[in-house]
C-alpha positions as CSV (number, residue, x, y, z in Angstrom):
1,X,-52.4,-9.3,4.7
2,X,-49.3,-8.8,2.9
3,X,-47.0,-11.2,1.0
4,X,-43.5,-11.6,2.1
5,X,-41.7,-14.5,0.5
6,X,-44.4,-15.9,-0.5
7,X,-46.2,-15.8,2.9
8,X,-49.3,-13.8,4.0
9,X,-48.2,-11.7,7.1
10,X,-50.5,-9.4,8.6
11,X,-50.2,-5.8,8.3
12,X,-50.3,-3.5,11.5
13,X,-53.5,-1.3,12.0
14,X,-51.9,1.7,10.1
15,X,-52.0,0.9,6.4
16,X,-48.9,2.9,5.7
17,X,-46.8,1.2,8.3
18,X,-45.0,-2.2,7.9
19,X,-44.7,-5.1,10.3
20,X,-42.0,-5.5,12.1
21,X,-40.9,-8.5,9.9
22,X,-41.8,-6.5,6.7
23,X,-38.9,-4.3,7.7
24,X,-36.8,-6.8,8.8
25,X,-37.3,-8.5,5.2
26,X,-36.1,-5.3,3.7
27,X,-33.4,-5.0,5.4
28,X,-31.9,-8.0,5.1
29,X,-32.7,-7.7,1.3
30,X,-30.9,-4.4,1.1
31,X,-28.1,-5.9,3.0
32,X,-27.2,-8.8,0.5
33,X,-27.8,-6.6,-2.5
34,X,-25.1,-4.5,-1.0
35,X,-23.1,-7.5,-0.3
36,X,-23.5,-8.8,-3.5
37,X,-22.7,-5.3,-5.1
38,X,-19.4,-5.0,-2.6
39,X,-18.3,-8.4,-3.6
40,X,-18.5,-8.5,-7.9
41,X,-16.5,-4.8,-7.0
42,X,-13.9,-7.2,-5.1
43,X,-14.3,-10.4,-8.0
44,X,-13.9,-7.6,-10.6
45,X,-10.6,-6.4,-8.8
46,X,-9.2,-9.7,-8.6
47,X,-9.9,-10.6,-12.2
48,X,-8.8,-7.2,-13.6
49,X,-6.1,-6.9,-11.7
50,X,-3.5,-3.6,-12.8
51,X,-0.2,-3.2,-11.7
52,X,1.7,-5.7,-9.7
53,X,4.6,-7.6,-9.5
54,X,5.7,-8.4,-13.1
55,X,8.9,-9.6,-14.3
56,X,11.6,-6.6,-14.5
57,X,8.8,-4.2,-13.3
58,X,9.9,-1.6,-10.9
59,X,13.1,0.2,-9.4
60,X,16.3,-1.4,-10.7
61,X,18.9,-2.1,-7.6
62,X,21.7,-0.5,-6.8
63,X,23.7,-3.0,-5.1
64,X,23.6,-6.8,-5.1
65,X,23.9,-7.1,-1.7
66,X,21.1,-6.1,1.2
67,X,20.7,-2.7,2.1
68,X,21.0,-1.5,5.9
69,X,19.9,1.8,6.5
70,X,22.2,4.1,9.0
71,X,21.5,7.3,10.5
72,X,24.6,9.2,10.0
73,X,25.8,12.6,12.1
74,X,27.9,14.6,10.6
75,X,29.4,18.1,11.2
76,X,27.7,21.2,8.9
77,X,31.1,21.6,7.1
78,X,31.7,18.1,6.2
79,X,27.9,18.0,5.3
80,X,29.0,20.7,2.4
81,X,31.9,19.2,1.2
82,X,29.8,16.0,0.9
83,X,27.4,17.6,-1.5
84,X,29.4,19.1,-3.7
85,X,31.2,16.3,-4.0
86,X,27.6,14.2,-4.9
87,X,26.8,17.2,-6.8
88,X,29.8,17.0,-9.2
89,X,29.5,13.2,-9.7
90,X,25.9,13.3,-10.5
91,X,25.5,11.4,-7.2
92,X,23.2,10.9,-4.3
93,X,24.0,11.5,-0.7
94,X,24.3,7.7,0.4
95,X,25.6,6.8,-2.9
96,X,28.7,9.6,-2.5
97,X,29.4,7.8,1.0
98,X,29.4,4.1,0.1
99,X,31.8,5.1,-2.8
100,X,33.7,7.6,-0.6
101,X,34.2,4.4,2.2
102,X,35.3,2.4,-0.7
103,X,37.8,4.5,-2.0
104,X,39.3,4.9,2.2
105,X,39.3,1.2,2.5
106,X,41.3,0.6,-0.9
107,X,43.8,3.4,0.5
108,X,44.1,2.2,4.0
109,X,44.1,-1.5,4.7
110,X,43.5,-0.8,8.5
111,X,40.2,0.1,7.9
112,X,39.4,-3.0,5.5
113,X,38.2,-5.7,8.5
């Protein structure tokens, strides 16, 4: 006889062999130990939280306005020009063409809609 919980359960004729609840006992000790261990991780996580949203944290925007990105073809040689252009202003791509439309649309009023 063996104690399990407090309760005498017989033992199986081999002496170095467990009953079938024995091992079932085990296992679901091992289980919440685990479960307990998993979950102060998680608690610990929550309370000590890093990073985040905090006030002025991150990337500052660019524009005021929503962002749609575009996928935008254009010919090698243009491409170039474009670069150089960005490259001289201290610019990025998509910056360079939102200032370049700008600057078309002040010039041409047909394109303004």
């Amino acid at each position: 006889m063996i104690n399990i919980n407090d309760k005498k359960v017989p033992k199986t004729i081999l002496s170095n062999s467990c009953t079938h609840l024995e091992r079932c006992t085990n296992n679901i000790g091992r289980t919440i130990i685990f479960l307990n261990c998993f979950l102060s991780k998680v608690l610990e996580q929550v309370n000590m939280a890093r990073g985040g949203f905090r006030e002025g944290a991150g990337r500052k925007k660019e524009y005021n306005e929503p962002v749609k990105k575009i996928l935008l073809g254009l010919p090698e040689s243009v491409l170039k020009q474009l670069d150089s252009y960005a490259s001289a202003k201290n610019l990025s791509r998509p910056k360079a063409v939102a200032i370049l439309v700008k600057q078309a649309m002040a010039q041409n009023s047909q394109l303004a809609v």
